[in-house]
C-alpha positions as CSV (number, residue, x, y, z in Angstrom):
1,X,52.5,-74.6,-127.9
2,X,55.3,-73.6,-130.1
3,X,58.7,-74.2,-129.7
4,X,61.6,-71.4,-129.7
5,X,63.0,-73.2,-132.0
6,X,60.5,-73.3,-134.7
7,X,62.0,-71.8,-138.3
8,X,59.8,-69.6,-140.5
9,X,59.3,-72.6,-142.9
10,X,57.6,-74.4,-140.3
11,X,55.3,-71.7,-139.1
12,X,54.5,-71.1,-142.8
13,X,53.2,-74.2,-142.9
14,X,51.2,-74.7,-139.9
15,X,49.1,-71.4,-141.6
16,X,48.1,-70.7,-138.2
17,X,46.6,-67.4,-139.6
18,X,44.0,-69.7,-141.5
19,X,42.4,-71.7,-138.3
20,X,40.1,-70.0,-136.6
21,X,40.7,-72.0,-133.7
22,X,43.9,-70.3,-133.2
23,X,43.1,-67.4,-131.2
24,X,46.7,-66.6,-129.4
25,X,50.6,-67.6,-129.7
26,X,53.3,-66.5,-127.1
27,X,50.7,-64.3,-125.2
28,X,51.9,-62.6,-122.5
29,X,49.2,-62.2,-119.5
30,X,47.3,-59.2,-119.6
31,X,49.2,-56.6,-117.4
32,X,48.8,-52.9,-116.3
33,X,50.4,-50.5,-117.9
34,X,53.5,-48.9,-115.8
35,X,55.4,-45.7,-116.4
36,X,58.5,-45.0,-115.2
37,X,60.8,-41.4,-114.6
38,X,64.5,-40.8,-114.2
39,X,63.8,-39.4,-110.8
40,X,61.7,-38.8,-108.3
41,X,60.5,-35.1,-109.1
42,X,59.9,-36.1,-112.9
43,X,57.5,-38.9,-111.4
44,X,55.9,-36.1,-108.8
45,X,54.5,-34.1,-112.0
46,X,53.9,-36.9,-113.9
47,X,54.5,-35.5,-117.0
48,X,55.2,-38.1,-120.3
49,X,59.0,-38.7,-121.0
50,X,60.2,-37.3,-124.0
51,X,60.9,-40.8,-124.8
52,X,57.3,-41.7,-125.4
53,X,56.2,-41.9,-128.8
54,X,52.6,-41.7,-129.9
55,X,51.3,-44.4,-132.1
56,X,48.4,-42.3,-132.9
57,X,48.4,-40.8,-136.2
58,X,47.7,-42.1,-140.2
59,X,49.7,-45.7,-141.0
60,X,50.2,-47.0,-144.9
61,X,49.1,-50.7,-144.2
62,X,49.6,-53.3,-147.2
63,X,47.5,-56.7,-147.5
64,X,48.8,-59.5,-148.9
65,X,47.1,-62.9,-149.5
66,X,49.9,-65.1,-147.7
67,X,53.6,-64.2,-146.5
68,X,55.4,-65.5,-149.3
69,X,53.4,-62.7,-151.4
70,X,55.1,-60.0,-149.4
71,X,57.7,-58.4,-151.4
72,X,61.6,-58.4,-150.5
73,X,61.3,-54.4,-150.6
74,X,59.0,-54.2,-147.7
75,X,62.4,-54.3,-145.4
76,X,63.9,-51.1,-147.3
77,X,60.6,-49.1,-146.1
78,X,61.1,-45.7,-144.0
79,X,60.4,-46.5,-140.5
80,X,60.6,-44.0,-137.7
């Protein structure tokens, strides 16, 4: 188990991505999914909030061959 206290350099090189017999880190149990409304009538139709965001839609994914390849830049991207 990893500690809280653990600094990038030291997950770096553990290279947990690399061992196959590392299949989860700071997993959270499996949960149901919940909604929730501002009030009571917005929960009786059950309609999405207008805070809900779909994640469904075309992503621009990059590989890189370890971490330290990823470029400064990436934190300058255009996020939504």
């Amino acid at each position: 188990m990893t500690m809280i206290t653990d600094s990038l350099a030291v997950v770096l090189q553990r290279r947990d991505w690399e061992n196959p017999g590392v299949t989860q880190l700071n997993r959270l149990a499996a949960h149901p999914p919940f909604a929730s409304w501002r009030n009571s009538e917005e929960a009786r139709t059950d309609r999405p909030s207008q805070q809900l965001r779909s994640l469904n839609g075309e992503w621009r994914f990059a590989w890189f061959p370890a971490p330290e390849a990823v470029p400064e830049s990436w934190l300058e991207c255009d996020l939504p």
